[in-house]
Backbone bond lengths (Angstrom), bond angles and torsions (degrees), N, CA, C in turn:
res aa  C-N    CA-C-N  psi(-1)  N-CA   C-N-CA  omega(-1)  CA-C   N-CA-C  phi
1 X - - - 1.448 - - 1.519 110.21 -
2 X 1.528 110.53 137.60 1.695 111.11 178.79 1.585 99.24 -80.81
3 X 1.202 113.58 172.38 1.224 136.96 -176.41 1.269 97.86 -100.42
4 X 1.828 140.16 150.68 1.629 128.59 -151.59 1.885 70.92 -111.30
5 X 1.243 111.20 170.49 1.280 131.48 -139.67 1.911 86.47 -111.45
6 X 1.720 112.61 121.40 1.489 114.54 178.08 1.482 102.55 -43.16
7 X 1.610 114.59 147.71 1.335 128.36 166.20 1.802 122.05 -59.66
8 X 1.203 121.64 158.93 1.816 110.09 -147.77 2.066 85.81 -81.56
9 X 1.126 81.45 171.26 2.003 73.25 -175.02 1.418 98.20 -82.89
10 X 1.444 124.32 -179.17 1.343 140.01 -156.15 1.305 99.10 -97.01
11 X 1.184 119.12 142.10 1.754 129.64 -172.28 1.599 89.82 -75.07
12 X 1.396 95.09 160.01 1.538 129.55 179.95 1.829 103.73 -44.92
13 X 0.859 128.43 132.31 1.371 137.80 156.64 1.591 121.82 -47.15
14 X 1.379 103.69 106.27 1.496 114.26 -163.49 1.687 108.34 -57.37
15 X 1.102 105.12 156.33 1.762 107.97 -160.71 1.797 116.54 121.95
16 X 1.580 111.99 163.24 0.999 131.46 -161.15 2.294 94.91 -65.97
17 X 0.806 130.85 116.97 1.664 131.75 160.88 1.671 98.73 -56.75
18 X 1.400 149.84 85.40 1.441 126.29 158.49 1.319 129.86 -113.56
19 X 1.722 99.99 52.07 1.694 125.87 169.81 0.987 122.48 -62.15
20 X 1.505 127.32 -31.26 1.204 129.19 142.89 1.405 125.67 -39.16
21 X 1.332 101.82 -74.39 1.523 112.32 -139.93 2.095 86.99 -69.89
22 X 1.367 112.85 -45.06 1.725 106.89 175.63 1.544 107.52 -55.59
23 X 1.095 123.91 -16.78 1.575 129.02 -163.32 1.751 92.02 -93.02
24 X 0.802 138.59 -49.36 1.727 149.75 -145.64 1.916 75.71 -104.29
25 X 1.085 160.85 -87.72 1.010 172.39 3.75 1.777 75.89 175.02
26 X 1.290 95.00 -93.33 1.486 126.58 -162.03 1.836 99.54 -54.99
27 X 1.011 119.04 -39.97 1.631 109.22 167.51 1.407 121.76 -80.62
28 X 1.411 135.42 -7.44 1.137 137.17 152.41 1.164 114.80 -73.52
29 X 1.376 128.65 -40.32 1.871 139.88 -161.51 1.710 83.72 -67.73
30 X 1.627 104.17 -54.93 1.715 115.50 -157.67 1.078 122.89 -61.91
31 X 1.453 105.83 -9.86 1.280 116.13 -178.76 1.619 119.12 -104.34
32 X 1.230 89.91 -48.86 1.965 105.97 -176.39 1.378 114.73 -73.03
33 X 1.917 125.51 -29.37 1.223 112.96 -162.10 1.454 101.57 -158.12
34 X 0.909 104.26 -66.47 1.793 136.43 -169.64 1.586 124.63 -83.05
35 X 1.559 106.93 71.67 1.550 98.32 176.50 1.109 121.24 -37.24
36 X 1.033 98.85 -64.10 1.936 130.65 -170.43 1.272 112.12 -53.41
37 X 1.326 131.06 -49.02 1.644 134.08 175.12 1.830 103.29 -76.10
38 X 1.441 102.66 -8.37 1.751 101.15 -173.56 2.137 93.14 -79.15
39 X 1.047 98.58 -47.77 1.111 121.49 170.78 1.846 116.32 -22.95
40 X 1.298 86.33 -109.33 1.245 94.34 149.76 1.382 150.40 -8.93
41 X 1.860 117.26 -83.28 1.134 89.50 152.81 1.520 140.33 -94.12
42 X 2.168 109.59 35.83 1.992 105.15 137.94 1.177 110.77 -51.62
43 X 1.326 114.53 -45.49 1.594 113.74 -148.30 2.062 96.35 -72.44
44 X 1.099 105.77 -46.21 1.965 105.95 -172.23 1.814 76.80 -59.58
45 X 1.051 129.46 -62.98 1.803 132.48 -139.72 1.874 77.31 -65.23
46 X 1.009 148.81 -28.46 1.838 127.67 -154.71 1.876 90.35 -126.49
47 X 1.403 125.10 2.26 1.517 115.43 157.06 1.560 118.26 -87.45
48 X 1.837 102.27 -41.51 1.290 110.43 166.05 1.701 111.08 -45.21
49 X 1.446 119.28 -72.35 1.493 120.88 -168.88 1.359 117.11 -53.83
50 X 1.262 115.72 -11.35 1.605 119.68 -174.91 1.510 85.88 -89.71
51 X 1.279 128.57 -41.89 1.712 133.19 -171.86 1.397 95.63 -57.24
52 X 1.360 121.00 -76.02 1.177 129.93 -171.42 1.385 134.99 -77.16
53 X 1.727 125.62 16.13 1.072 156.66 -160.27 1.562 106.57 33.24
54 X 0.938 129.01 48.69 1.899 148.69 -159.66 1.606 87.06 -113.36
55 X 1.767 99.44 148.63 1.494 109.38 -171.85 1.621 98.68 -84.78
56 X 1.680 112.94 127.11 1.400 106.06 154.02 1.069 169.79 -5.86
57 X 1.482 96.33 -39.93 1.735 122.30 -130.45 2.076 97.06 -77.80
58 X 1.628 113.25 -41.43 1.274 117.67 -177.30 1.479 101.74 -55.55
59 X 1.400 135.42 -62.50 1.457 137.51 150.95 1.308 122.79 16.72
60 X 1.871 91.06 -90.31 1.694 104.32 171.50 1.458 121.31 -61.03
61 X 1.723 119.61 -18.69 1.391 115.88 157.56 1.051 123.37 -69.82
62 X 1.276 143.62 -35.96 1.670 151.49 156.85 1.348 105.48 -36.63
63 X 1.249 112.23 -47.39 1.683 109.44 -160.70 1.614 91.94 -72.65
64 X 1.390 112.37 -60.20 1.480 122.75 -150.70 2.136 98.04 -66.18
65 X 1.145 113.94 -16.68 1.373 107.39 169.01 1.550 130.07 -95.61
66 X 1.608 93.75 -30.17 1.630 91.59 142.48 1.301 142.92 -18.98
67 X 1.732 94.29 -94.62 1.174 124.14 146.19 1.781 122.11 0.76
68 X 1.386 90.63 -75.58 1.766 104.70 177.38 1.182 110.23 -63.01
69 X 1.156 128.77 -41.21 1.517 129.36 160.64 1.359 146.98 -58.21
70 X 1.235 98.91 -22.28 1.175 120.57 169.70 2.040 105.49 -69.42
71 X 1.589 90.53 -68.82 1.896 114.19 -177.47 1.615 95.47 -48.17
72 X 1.252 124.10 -34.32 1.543 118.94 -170.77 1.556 107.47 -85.22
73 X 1.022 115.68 -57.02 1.626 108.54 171.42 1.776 110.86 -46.37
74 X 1.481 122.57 -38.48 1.021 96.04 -156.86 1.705 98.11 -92.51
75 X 1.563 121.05 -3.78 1.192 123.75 168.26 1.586 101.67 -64.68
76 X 1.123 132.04 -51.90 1.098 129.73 -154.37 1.628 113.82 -80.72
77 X 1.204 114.15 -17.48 1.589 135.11 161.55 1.228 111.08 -67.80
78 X 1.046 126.69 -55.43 1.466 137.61 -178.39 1.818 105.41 -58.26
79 X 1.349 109.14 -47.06 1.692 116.45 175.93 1.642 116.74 -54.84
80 X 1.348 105.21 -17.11 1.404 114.81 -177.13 1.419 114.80 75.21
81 X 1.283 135.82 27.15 1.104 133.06 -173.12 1.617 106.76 -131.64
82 X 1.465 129.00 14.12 1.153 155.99 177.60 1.785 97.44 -49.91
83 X 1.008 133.87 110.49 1.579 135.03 -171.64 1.269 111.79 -79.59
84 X 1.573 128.48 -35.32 1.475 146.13 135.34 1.521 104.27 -7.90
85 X 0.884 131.46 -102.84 1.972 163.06 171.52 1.994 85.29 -31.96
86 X 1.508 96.90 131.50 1.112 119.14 152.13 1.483 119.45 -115.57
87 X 1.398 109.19 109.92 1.722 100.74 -157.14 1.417 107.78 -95.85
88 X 1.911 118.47 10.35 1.531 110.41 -168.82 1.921 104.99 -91.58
């Protein structure tokens, strides 16, 4: 005897998909200005795709440019050549 075939999985969770738009969001912010908001919305852009079974990957790019942005500003503060900071 066959075994009857698992039931199809459950459709997407009704609501707006905006894995994109937090994903595109958060790698522009992460890059141009805003560690912290780059941050952020990875993290909404890779809760959404887990919601909506949508690939990650823009997410973990948000975070990971953040991230760099963050470590680079504060390298570059630390160098004393920060254009922000008037050090006279």
């Amino acid at each position: 005897m066959n075994a009857p075939y698992p039931p199809p999985p459950p459709p997407p969770a009704a609501g707006k998909d905006r894995t994109m738009l937090w994903g595109i969001l958060g790698i522009i912010l992460g890059l141009v200005c805003c560690g912290i908001l780059g941050i952020i919305f990875g993290y909404l852009s890779i809760r959404d795709a887990k919601r909506y079974g949508q690939s990650p990957v823009l997410g973990y790019l948000a975070i990971a440019f953040g991230v760099l942005n963050i470590i680079g500003t504060a390298i570059w503060q630390a160098s004393g050549t920060y254009p922000l900071w008037d050090n006279n």
